[in-house]
DRENDO-1510 file (C-alpha; in Angstrom, 1 decimal, always signed):
<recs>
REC; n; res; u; v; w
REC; 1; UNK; +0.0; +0.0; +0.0 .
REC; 2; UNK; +0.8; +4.0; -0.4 .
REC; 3; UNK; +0.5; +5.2; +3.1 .
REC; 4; UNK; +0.9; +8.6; +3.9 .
REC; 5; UNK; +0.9; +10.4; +6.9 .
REC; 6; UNK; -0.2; +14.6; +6.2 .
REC; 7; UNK; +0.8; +16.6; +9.6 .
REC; 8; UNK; +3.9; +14.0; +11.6 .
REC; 9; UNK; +2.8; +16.0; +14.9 .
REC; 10; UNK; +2.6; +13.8; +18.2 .
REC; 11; UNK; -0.1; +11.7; +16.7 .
REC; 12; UNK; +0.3; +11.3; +13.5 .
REC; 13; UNK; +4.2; +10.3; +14.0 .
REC; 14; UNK; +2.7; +7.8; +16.5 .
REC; 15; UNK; +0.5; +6.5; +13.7 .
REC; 16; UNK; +3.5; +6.6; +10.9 .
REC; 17; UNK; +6.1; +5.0; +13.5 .
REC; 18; UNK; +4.0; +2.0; +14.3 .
REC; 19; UNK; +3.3; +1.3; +10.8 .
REC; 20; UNK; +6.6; +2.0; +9.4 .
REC; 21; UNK; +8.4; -0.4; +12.6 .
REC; 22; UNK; +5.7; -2.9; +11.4 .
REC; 23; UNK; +7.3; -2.7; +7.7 .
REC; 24; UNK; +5.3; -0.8; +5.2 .
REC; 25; UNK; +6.6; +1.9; +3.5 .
REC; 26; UNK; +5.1; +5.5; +4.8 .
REC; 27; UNK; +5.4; +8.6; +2.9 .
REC; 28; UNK; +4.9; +11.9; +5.1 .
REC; 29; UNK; +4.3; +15.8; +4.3 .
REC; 30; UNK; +6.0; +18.0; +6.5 .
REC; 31; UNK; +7.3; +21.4; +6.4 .
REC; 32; UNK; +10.2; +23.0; +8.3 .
REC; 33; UNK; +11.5; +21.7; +11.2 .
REC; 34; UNK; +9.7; +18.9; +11.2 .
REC; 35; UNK; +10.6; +18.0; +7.6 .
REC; 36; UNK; +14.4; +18.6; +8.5 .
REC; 37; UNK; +14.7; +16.4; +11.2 .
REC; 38; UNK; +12.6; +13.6; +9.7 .
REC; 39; UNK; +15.3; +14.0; +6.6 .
REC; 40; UNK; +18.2; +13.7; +9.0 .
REC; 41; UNK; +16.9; +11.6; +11.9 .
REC; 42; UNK; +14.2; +9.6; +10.7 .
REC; 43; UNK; +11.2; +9.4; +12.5 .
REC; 44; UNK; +11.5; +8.9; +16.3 .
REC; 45; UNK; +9.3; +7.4; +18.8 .
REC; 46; UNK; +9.8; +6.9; +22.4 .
REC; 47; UNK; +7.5; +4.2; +23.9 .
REC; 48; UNK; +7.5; +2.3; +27.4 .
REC; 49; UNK; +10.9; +3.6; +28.0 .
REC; 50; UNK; +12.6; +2.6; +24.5 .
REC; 51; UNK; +13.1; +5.2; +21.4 .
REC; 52; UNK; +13.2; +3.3; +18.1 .
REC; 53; UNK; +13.6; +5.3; +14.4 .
REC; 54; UNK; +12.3; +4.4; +11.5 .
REC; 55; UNK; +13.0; +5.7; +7.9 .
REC; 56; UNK; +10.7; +7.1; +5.9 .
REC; 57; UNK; +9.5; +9.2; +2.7 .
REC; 58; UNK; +8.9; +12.7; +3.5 .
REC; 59; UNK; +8.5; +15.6; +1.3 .
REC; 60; UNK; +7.2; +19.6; +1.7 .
REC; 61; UNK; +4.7; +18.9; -1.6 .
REC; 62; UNK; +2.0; +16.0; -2.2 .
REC; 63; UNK; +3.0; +17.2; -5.8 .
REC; 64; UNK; +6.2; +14.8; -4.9 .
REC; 65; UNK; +4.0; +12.0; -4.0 .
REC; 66; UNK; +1.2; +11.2; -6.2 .
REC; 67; UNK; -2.0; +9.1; -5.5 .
REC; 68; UNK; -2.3; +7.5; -2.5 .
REC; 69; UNK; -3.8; +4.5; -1.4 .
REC; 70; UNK; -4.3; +5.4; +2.6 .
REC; 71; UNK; -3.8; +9.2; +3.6 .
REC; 72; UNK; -4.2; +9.4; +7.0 .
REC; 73; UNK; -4.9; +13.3; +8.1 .
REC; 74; UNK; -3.4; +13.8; +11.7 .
REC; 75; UNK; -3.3; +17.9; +12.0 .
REC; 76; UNK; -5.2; +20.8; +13.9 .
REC; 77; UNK; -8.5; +21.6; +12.8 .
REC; 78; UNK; -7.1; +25.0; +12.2 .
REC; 79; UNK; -4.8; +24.0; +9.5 .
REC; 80; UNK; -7.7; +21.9; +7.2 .
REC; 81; UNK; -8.1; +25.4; +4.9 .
REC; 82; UNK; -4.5; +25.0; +4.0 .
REC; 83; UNK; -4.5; +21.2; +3.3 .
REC; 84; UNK; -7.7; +21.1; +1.3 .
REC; 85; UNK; -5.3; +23.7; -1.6 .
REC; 86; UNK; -2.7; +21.6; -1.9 .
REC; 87; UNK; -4.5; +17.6; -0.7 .
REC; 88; UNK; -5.3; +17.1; -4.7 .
REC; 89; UNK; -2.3; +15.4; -5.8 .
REC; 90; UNK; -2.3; +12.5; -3.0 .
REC; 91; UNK; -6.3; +11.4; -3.9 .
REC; 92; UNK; -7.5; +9.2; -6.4 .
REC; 93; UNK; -10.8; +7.5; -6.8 .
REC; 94; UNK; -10.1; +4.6; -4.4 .
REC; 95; UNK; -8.3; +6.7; -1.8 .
REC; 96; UNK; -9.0; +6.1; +1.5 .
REC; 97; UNK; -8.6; +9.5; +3.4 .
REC; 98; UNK; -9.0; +8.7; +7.3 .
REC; 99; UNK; -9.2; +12.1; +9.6 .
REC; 100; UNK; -7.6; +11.6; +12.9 .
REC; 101; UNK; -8.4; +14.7; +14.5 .
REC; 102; UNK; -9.8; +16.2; +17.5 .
REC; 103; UNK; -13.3; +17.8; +17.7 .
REC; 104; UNK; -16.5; +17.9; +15.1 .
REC; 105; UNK; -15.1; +17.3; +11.5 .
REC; 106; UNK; -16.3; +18.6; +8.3 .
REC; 107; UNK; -17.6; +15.5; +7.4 .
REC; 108; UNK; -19.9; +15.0; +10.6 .
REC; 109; UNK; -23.3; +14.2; +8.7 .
REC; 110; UNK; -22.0; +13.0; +5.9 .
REC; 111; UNK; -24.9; +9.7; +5.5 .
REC; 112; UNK; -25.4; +10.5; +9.5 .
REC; 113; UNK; -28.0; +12.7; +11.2 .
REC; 114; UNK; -31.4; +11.2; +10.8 .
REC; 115; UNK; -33.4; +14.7; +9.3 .
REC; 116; UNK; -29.8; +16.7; +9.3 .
REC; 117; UNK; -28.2; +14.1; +7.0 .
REC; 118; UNK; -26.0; +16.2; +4.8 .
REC; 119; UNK; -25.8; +19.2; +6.6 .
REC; 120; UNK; -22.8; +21.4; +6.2 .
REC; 121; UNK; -20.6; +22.8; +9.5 .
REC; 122; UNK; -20.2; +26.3; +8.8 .
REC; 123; UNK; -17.8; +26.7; +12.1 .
REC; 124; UNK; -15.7; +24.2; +10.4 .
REC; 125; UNK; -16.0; +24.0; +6.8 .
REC; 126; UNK; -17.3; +27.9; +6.0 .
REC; 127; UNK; -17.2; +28.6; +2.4 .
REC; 128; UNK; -17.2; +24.2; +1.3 .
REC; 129; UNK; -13.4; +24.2; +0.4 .
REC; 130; UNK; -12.5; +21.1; +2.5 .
REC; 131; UNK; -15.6; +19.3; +1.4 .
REC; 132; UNK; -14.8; +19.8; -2.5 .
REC; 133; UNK; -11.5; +19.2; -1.9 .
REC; 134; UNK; -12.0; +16.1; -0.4 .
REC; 135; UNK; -14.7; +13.6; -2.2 .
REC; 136; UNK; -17.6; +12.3; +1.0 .
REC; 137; UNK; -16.9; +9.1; -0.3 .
REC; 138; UNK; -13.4; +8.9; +0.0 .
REC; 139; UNK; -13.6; +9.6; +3.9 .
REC; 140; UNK; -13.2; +7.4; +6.9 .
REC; 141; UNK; -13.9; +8.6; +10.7 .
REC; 142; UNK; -11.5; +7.7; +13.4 .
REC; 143; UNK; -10.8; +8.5; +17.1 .
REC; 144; UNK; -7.6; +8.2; +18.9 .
REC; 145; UNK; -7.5; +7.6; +22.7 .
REC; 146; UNK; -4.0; +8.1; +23.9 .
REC; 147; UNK; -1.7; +10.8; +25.3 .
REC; 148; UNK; +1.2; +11.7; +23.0 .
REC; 149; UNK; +3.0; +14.9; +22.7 .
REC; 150; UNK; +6.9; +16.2; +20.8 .
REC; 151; UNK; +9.7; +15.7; +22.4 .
REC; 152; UNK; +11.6; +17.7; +19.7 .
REC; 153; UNK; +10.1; +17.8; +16.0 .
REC; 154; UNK; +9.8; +14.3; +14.5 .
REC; 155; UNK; +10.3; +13.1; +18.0 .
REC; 156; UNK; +7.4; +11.5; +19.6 .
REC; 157; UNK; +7.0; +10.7; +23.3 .
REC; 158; UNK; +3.8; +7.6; +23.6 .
REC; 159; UNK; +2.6; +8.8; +26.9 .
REC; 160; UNK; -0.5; +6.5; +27.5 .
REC; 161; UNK; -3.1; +4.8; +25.4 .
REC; 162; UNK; -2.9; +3.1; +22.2 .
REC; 163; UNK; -6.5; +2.9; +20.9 .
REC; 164; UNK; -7.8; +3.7; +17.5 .
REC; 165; UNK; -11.7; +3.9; +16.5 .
REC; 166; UNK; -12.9; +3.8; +13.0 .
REC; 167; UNK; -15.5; +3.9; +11.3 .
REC; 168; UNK; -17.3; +4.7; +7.9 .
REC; 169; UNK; -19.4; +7.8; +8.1 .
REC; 170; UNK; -22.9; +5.7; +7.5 .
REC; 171; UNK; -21.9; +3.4; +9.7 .
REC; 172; UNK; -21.4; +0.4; +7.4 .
REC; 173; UNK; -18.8; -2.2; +8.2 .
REC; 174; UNK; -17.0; -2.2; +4.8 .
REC; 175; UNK; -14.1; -4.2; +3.1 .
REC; 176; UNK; -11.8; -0.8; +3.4 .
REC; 177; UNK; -12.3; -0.7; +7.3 .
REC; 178; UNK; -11.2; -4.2; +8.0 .
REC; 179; UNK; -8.2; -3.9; +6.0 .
REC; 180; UNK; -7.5; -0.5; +8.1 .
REC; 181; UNK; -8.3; -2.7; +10.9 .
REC; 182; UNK; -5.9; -5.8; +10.1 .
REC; 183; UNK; -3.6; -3.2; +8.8 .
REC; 184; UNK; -2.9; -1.0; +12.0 .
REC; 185; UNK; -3.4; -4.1; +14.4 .
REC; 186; UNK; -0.4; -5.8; +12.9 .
REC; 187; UNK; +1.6; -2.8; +13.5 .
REC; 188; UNK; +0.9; -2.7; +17.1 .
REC; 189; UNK; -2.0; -0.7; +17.5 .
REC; 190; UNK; -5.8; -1.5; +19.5 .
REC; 191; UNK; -8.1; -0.7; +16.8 .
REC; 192; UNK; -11.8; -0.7; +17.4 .
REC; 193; UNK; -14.2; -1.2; +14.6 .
REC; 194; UNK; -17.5; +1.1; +15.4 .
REC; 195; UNK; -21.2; +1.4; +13.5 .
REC; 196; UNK; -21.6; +5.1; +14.9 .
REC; 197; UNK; -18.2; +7.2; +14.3 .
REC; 198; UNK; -19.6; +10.0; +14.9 .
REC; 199; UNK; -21.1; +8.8; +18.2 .
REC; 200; UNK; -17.1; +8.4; +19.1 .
REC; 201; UNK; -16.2; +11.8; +17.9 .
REC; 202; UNK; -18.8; +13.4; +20.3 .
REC; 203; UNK; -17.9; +11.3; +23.0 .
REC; 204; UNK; -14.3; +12.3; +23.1 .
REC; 205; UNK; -15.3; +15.6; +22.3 .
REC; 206; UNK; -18.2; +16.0; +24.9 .
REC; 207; UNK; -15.0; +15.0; +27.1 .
REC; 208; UNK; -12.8; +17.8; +26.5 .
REC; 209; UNK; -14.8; +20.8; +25.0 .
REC; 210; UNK; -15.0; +22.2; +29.0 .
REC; 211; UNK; -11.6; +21.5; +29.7 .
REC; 212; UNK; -9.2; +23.1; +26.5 .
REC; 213; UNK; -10.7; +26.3; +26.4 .
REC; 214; UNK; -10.8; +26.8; +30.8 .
REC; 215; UNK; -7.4; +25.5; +30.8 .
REC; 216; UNK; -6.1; +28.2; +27.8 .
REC; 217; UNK; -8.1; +31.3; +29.1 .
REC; 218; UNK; -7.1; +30.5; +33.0 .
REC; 219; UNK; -3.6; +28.5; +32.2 .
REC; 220; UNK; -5.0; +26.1; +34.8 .
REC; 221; UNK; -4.3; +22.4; +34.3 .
REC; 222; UNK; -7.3; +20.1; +34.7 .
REC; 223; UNK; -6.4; +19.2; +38.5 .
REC; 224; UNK; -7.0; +23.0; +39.4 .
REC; 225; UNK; -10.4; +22.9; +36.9 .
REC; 226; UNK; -12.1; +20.1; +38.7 .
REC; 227; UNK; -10.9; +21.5; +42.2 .
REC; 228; UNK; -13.3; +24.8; +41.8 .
REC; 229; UNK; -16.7; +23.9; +42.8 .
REC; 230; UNK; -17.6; +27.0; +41.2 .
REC; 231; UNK; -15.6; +26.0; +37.7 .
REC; 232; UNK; -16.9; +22.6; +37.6 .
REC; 233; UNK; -20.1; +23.4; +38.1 .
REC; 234; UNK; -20.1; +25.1; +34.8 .
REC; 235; UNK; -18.4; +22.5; +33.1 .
REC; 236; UNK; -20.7; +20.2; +33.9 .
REC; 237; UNK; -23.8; +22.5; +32.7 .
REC; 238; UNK; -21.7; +22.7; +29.3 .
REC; 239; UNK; -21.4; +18.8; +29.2 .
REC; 240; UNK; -25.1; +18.9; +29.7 .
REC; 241; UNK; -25.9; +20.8; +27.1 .
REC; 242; UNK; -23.8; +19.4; +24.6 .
REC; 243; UNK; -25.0; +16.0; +25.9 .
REC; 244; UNK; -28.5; +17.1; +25.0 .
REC; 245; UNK; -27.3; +17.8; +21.4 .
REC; 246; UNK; -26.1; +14.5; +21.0 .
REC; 247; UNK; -28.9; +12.8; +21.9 .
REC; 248; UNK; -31.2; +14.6; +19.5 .
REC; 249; UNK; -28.7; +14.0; +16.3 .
REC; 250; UNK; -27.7; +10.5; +17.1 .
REC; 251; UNK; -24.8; +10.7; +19.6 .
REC; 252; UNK; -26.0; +10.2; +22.7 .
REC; 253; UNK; -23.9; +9.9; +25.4 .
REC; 254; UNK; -23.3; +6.9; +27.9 .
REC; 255; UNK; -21.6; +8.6; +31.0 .
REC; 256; UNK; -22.9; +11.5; +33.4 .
REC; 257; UNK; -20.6; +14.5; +33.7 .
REC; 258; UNK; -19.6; +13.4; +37.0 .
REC; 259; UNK; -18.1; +10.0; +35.7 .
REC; 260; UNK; -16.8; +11.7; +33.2 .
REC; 261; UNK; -14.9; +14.1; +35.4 .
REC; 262; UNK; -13.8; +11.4; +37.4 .
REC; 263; UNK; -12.3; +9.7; +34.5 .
REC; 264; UNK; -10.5; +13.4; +33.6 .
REC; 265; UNK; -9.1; +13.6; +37.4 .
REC; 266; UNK; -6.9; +10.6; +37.1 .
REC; 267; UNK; -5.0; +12.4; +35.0 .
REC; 268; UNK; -3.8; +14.6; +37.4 .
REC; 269; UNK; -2.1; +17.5; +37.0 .
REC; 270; UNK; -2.8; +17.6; +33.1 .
REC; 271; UNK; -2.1; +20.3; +30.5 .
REC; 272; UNK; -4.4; +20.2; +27.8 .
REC; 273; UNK; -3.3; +20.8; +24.4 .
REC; 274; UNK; -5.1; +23.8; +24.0 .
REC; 275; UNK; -3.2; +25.2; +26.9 .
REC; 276; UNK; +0.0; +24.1; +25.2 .
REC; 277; UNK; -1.2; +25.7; +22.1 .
REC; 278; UNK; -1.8; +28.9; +23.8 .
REC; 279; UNK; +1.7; +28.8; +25.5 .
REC; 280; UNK; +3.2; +28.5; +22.1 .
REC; 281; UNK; +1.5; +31.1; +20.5 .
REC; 282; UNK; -0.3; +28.4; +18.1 .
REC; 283; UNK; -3.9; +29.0; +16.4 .
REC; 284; UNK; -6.4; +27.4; +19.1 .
REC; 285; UNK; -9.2; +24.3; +17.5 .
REC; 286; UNK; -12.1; +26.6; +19.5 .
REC; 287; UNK; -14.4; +25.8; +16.1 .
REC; 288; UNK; -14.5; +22.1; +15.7 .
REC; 289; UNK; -14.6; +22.0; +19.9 .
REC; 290; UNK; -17.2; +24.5; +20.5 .
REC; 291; UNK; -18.5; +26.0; +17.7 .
REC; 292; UNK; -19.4; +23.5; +16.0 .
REC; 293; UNK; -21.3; +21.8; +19.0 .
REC; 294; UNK; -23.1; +25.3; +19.3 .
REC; 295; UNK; -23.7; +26.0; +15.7 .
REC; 296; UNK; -25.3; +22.4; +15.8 .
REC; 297; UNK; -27.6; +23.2; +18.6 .
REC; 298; UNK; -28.7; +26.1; +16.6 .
REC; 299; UNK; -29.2; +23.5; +13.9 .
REC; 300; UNK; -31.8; +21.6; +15.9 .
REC; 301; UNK; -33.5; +24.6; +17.2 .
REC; 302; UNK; -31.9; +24.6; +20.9 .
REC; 303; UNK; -30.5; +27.2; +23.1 .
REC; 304; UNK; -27.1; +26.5; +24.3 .
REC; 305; UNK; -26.2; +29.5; +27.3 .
REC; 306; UNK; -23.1; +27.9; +28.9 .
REC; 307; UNK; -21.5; +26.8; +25.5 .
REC; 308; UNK; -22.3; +30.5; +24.3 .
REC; 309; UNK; -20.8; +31.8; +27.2 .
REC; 310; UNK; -17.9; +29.3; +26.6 .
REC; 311; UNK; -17.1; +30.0; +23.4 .
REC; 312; UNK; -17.3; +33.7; +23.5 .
REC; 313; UNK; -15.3; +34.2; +26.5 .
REC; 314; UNK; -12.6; +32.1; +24.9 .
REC; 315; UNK; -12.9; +33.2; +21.4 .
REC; 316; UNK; -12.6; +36.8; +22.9 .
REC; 317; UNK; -9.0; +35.8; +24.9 .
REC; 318; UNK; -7.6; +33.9; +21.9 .
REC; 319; UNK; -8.6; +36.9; +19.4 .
REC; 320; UNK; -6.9; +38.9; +21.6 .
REC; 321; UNK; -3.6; +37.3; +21.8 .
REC; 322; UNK; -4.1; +37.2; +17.7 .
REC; 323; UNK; -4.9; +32.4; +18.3 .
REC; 324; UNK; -8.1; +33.0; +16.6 .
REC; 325; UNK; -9.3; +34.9; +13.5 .
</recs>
């Protein structure tokens, strides 16, 4: 197969490592830095107390590359507009492009929704350019559960977690999803086959929407979060809302906010990755975590106070500091 891996961040140079370690041959698109020290290095990966490298293909252009059989899209939200100009060159008709992203993607109701079936995120997708530059059909969902971050560019550190969700966006079980399946579980990874993708996006999703943006407006990590009766108690009317949401659009969601927070506390003293995005002056994913969720409830017809207050409290400390347009 013609693998390749667009943004070799923390988790998609998790994702490439494994499969190139495993033995297939991984093409990459990268750009400064990271393309430098994948050129000179390799790609790096540190896991349960052991750093491996593996060598692999990587170029600044998909021009360089050609068609693709499996592009697997590992980047922030924020950076989709840029990689839907230049994706062209790496699809072809039986391209398999699998998103591994954080937060509501474009593709959300693609053959999923009920009544909103087709429905197009404007938060995410605003004038269609990621939808027409990627073909509906050529798209796979997945979720990663794990903690990795960069120790240095093309560097990864494999914190915790190794689980990997997919899923086809109408929830068919299809002849491309188990070879993903039989393809990543030989390279070492726990892969989940699901009939509701999108159920698994907003689970994750109804998981950390509350956390990212508190953490990057207050620079608290999650410990001090959960600690503040007062804090927490929003929070948990956000997770409500957004809860509500799912349940009307197909997604509804297992856990109550206090399991949930419960889960969220044995992680300690945590830094979420919005916080680290903030600290390094990086674009922040506020639209696929939050205004998305509230541009859905508007969708559906139902008011959504604590993610409005949410979203434009953050959106106003992220526009300020020049992390959101």
């Amino acid at each position: 197969m013609k693998i390749c891996i667009y943004g070799v961040g923390a988790v998609g140079g998790y994702i490439g490592a494994r499969l190139a370690h495993a033995g297939n041959e991984i093409n990459a698109v990268a750009k400064g830095a990271t393309l430098k020290a994948l050129q000179r290095y390799g790609l790096r990966l540190l896991s349960n107390n052991e750093t491996f490298s593996v060598k692999i293909n990587v170029v600044e252009s998909p021009d360089e590359l050609g068609i693709q059989d499996l592009v697997v899209i590992a980047v922030k939200a924020t950076a989709m507009a840029t990689i839907a100009k230049q994706i062209a060159p790496l699809i072809g008709p039986d391209t398999v492009v699998m998103t591994a992203m954080n937060g509501v993607p474009w593709w959300f109701f693609n053959g999923f929704g009920g009544e909103y079936s087709g429905t197009r995120l404007h938060s995410v997708d605003p004038d269609g350019k990621i939808a027409a530059a990627i073909p509906a059909d050529n798209i796979v969902g997945s979720v990663v559960h794990g903690s990795f971050s960069l120790i240095e560019p093309g560097y990864v550190k494999h914190v915790f977690g190794n689980t990997l969700i997919i899923g086809e966006p109408d929830g068919t079980v299809s002849e491309r999803i188990t070879a993903i399946e039989k393809l990543f579980t030989q390279a070492g990874i726990d892969m989940v086959i699901s009939g509701n993708i999108q159920q698994d996006i907003w689970f994750k999703l109804w998981g950390n929407m509350t956390m990212n943006p508190i953490s990057a407006i207050t620079g608290a990590t999650c410990d001090k979060i959960l600690d503040d009766p007062l804090v927490n108690k929003f929070c948990l009317s956000v997770m409500s809302e957004a809860a509500q949401i799912g349940k009307i659009i197909g997604c509804p969601v297992s856990q109550s906010g206090e399991e949930r927070m419960a889960v969220t506390r044995k992680l300690g003293a945590f830094k979420t990755s919005m916080l680290q995005d903030v600290e390094a002056a990086r674009p922040v994913e506020l639209d696929a975590l939050v205004s998305a969720v509230r541009e859905i409830g508007q969708k559906i017809g139902m008011e959504t106070p604590n993610v409005d207050t949410l979203l434009g409290i953050a959106r106003l400390h992220a526009s300020l500091r020049g992390l959101y347009p």
